[in-house]
N, C-alpha and C positions, 0 to 999 in steps of 0.2 A: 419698488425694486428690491427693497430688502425683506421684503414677505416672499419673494419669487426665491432669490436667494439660500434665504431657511428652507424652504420647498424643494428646493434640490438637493439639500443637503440630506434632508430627511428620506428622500427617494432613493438615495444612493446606498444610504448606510442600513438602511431598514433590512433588505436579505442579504447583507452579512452580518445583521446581529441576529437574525430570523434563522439560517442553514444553519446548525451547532449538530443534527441530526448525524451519530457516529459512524455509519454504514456509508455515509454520501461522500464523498472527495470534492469540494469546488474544482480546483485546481487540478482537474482529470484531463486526460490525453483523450483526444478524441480519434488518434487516427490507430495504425495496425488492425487487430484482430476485429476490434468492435467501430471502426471508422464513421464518423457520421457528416453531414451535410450539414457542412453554417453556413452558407451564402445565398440571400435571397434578393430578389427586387421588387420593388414596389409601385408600381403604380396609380394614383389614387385624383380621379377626380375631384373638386372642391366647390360647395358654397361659401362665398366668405361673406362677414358682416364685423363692421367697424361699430367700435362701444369706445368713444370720445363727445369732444363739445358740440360738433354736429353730428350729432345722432339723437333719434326718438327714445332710447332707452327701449324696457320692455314693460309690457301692457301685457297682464294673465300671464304669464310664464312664456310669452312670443316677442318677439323682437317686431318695432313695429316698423313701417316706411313710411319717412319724412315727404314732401312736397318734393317732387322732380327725383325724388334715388330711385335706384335701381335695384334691380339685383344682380348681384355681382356673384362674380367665382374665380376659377384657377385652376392649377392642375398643379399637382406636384409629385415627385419623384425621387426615390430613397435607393441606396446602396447596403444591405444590411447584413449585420455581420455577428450571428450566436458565437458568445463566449463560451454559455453553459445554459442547461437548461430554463433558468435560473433568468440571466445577465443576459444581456443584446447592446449591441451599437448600430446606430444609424448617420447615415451621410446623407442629409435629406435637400431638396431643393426643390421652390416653388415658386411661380409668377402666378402673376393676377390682377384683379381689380377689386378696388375698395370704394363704396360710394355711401354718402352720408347726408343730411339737408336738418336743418332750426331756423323754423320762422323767428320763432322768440329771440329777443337781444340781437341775434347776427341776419336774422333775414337772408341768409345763404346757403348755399350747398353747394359739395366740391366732387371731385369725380380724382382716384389715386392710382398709377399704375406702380406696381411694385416688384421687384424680385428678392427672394431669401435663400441664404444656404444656413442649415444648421449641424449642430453634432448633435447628435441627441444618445443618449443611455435609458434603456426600457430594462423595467423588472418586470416577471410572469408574475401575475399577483395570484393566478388561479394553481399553477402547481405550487407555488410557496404555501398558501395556505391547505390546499385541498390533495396533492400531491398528481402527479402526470398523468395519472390513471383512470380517475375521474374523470367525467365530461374530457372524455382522451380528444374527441374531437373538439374542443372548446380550447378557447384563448383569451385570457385578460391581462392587456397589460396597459402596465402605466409608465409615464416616461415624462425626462425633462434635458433642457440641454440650453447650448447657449449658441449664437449665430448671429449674422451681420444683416441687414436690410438694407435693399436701395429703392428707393423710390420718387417716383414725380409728381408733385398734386397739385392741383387749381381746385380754386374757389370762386365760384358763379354767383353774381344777384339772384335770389330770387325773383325779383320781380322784374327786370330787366335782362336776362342771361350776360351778361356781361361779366367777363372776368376781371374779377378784383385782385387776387392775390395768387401766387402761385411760389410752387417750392425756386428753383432757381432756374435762369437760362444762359445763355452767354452775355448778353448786355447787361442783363439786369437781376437785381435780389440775387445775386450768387453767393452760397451758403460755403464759401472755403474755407470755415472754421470747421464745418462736419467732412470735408474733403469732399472727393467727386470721381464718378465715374463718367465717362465719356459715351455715350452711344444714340447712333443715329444722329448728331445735332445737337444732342439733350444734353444738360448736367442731369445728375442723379443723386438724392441726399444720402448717403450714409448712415446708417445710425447700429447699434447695439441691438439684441431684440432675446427675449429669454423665452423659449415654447417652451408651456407642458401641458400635456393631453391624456387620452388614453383611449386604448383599439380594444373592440369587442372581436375577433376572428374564428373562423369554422374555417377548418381544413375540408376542403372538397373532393380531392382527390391529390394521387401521390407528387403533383408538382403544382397544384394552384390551391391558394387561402383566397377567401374574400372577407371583408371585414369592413366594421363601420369608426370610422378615429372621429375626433372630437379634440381639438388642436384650442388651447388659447395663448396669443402671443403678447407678451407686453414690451411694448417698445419703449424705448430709451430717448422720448422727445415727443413734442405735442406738434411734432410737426406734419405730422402723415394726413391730419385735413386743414393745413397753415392756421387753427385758429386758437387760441390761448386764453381759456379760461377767467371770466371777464363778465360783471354787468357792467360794464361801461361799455354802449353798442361801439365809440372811435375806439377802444382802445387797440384793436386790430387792424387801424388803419393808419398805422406805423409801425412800420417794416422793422424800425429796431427792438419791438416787442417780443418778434419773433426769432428773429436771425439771431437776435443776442442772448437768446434762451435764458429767459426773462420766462421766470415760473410764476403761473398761472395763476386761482384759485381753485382749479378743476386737475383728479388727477392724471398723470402721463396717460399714453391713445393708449388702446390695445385693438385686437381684432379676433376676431375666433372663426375658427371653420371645423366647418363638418365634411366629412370624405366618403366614399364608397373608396377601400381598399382591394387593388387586387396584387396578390401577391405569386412571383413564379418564383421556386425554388431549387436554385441550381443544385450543379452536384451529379455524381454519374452513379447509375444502379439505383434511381430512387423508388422506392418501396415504403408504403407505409402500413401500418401494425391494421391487421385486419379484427373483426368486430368479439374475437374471443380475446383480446386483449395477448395472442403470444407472440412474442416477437423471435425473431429467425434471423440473425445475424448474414445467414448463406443465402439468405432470397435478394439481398442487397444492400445497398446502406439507407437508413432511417434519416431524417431530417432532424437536427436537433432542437428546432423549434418546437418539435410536438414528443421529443424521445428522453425520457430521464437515462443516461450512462449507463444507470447502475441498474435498471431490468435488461439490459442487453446480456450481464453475466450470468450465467448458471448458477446456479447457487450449489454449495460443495454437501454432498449429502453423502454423511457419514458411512460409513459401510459395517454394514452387519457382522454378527459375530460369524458367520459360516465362510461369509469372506475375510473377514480375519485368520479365519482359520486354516483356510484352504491356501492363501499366502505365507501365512507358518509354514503349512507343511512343505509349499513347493520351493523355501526358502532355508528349510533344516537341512543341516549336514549328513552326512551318513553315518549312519551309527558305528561306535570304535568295534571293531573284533576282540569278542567277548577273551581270546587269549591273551588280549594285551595287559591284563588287570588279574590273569589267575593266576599261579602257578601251584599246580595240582601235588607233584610230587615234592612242595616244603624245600626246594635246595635256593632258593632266594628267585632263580631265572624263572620271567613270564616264560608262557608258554608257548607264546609267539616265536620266542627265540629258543626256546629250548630243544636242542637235539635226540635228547634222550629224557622224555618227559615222563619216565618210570624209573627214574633213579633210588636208592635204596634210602628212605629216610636217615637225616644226618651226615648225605654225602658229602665230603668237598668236592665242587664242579667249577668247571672254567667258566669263562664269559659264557660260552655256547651254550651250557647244562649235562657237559659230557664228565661225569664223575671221572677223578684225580686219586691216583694213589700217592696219598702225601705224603708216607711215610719212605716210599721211595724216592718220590722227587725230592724229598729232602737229603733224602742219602745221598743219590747222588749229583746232587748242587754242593755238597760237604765237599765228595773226595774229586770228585771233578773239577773243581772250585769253580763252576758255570755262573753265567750272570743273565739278569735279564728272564728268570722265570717264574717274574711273578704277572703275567701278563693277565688280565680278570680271572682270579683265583678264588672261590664264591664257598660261602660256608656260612648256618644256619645255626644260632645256639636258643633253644629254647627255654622256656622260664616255667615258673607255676606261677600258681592266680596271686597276684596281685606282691607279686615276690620280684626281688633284683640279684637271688642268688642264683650264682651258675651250678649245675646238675653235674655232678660227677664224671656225667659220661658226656658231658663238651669240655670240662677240662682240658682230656687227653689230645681234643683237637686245637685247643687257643694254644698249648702247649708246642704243638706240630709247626703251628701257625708262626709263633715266635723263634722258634730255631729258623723257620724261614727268613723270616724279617731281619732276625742276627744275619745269616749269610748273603743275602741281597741288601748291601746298604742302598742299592738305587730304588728299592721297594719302599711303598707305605703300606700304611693301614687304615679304611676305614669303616667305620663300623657304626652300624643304623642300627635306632632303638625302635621296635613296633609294640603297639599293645592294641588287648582286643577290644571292645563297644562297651563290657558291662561298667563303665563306671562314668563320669562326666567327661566332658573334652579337654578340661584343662588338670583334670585329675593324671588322663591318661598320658596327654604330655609330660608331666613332671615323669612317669612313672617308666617311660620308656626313656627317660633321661637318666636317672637313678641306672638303669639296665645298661648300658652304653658305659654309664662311667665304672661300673662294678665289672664291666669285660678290662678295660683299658685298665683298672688299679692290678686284675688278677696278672693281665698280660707284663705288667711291668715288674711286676712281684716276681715273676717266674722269670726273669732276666733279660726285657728287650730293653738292648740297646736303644737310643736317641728313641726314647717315648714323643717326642715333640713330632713325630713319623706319621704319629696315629690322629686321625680326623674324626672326630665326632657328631652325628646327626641323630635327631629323634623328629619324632612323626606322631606318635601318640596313635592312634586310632585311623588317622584318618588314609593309613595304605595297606588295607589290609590284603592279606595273600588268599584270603577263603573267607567265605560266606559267616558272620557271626550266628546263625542260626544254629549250630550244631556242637559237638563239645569239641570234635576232633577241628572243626574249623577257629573254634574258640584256639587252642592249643596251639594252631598253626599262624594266628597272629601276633600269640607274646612268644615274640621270635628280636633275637639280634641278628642280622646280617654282619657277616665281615667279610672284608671285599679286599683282596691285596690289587695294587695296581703300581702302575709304574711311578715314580716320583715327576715326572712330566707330564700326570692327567688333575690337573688343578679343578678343574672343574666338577661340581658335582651334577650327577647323573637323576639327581632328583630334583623338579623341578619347586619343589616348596617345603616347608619346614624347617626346622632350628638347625646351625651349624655350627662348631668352632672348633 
């Protein structure tokens, strides 16, 4: 019993230390998209043959037949239920007859009617090893479990047919230490019983298997032919030898049988994988008996670079409007917004790009004493190469610029450094910093009030107003912006680079 025991233990655990295989999921859903079929029944005619004290044993690898046995059989009947391709449960149940005969020491033989329910747990031994695709039509499994036996046996003379000995009845030899079931008349002994076997199966078609099993059961008492292990011919001819289960010198009975299985496979839409091995989820559901999960999914097949490509394209933006990024005639405004995009180099322009006669607007914000005209007031002072001094001829305008800012104190100032590509990126930041701060000392120098007015940005290279490819475009990105605005636009209008 404890050799049966280890044997199950080993049958159980062997494909979960066996599946490690990264791709496979045990614990996979079998229903939604890839749904498949666990529910079958089984069917299975039986020989059976009893291997205890009466019995012949085996002669050349055959089992032989004692004086007066028979042969016997059974039929038995399973409820079966796929976990995984893998893993199975069965609810199995079987009656029958057991018959056995030794002249030697007992001169008897006995004739057993019996019935068993078991649970049993089967592994696929042939996809674990070999995987489901192989021999697709083929099945080997092995299995073990544990289940109850009832049974009634008599023990006949040989030489007289007379019964000697029998499992129990209502007057007499009643075994209710193994407990009892009632039917027909009869007691029925009780006992423990541990099968394990293993089925050869071929799938036939999409809802019948037939298969050949090979069942050995070891029961849990020597009582299935009442006789106990024994050279002493009386020792069997007291009942407390046996009822008191009083062990023998022979081991516990067992019994084995061989089946013709047939198997129907429930489940609706069944469909099984035709002789190219493709399977097609949409023709129906597959039986998991014969279907590993993981060929029902597609396999994800990467996409070429032209389909990469062709999803870039139909997923790029559309390109900015080449005027949002020029401004052609140097007064700071793209050209997107610019009004008057042929303004005179050096002009002051409003927000718009519509050149300012500053010199009047300034006159008359003086004697008018107006407020509120400094609304995007736009002015361009440019540099020489690699230089932060201002040119003579934007003085006269930072100048203009400061009397305005004196008489609008609701006004600021801010003023953006650019420089052009020919030198490194972090060269040309510092340099266009240097530019911005040499505007802002000149403008305070020449008398602006509350210098704390003025906002400082630099950008370095990286917003330039014209193409670096050419000298006039070079010229046109070491450039200062200065931008009067109202004291309530906090915000700046550029969306990166340095500020304070």
């Amino acid at each position: 019993m404890k050799n049966s025991l280890f044997a199950l233990f080993c049958l159980f655990s062997a494909p979960l230390l066996a599946q490690t295989t990264p791709d496979r999921t045990p614990n996979r859903s079998y229903e939604g998209a890839y749904k498949l079929n666990t529910w079958s029944i089984t069917l299975t005619p039986q020989h059976t043959r009893f291997f205890g004290d009466l019995s012949y044993g085996v002669y050349r690898g055959i089992p032989e037949l004692g004086p007066k046995e028979s042969l016997t059989g059974g039929i038995g009947l399973a409820l079966n239920k796929q976990l995984s391709n893998l893993l199975g449960l069965s609810l199995q149940a079987n009656v029958g007859q057991l018959s056995g005969a030794k002249r030697q020491i007992y001169n008897a033989y006995f004739k057993t009617n019996y019935g068993q329910a078991s649970l049993l747990a089967s592994v696929n031994v042939k996809s674990l090893l070999m995987g489901a695709n192989r021999f697709r039509r083929f099945k080997w499994d092995i299995y073990g479990g544990i289940g109850g036996i009832w049974f009634d046996a008599r023990v006949y003379d040989l030489t007289t047919d007379r019964l000697i000995r029998y499992s129990n009845d209502r007057n007499d030899f009643s075994s209710l230490t193994a407990g009892r079931w009632e039917a027909n008349g009869s007691m029925y002994t009780r006992e423990w019983v541990v099968p394990v076997g293993t089925t050869f199966s071929w799938e036939i078609s999409r809802r019948f298997d037939v298969g050949l099993d090979f069942q050995f059961n070891n029961v849990n008492s020597e009582k299935l032919d009442m006789t106990v292990g024994s050279t002493d011919p009386l020792y069997n001819a007291n009942p407390a030898n046996i009822f008191l289960f009083r062990k023998g010198e022979s081991a516990l009975d067992k019994y084995g049988v061989v089946g013709l299985s047939i198997t129907y496979k429930l489940g609706r839409k069944a469909v099984r994988v035709g002789r190219d091995g493709v399977y097609n989820p949409d023709e129906g559901q597959y039986s998991l008996r014969w279907t590993d999960p993981a060929d029902l999914i597609k396999p994800v097949i990467p996409p070429t670079v032209g389909q990469i490509d062709s999803v870039a394209k139909a997923n790029m933006p559309k390109p900015l409007d080449a005027r949002l990024y020029t401004d052609s005639d140097d007064d700071g405004v793209a050209d997107l917004f610019d009004k008057e995009p042929q303004t005179i180099k050096g002009s002051v322009v409003s927000g718009a790009g519509v050149a300012i006669d500053l010199p009047k607007l300034l006159a008359r914000t003086v004697q008018q004493k107006q407020r509120g005209n400094c609304e995007d007031i736009v002015s361009n002072i440019e540099f020489d190469t690699d230089r932060a001094t201002i040119r003579p001829t934007s003085q006269d305008v930072l100048q203009q610029l400061v009397a305005l800012l004196n008489a609008n104190p609701d006004c600021r100032a801010v003023i953006v450094g650019h420089a052009d590509a020919r030198a490194s990126e972090g060269y040309n930041m510092q340099l266009s910093k240097r530019r911005v701060e040499a505007a802002k000392r000149f403008m305070v120098r020449t008398g602006l009030t509350e210098p704390d007015r003025i906002t400082l940005e630099y950008y370095g290279e990286i917003r330039p107003a014209a193409p670096n490819s050419t000298a006039s475009g070079l010229q046109s990105n070491r450039r200062v912006e200065i931008k009067i605005e109202p004291m309530s636009e906090l915000r700046s209008r550029y969306p990166a680079g340095f500020r304070r």
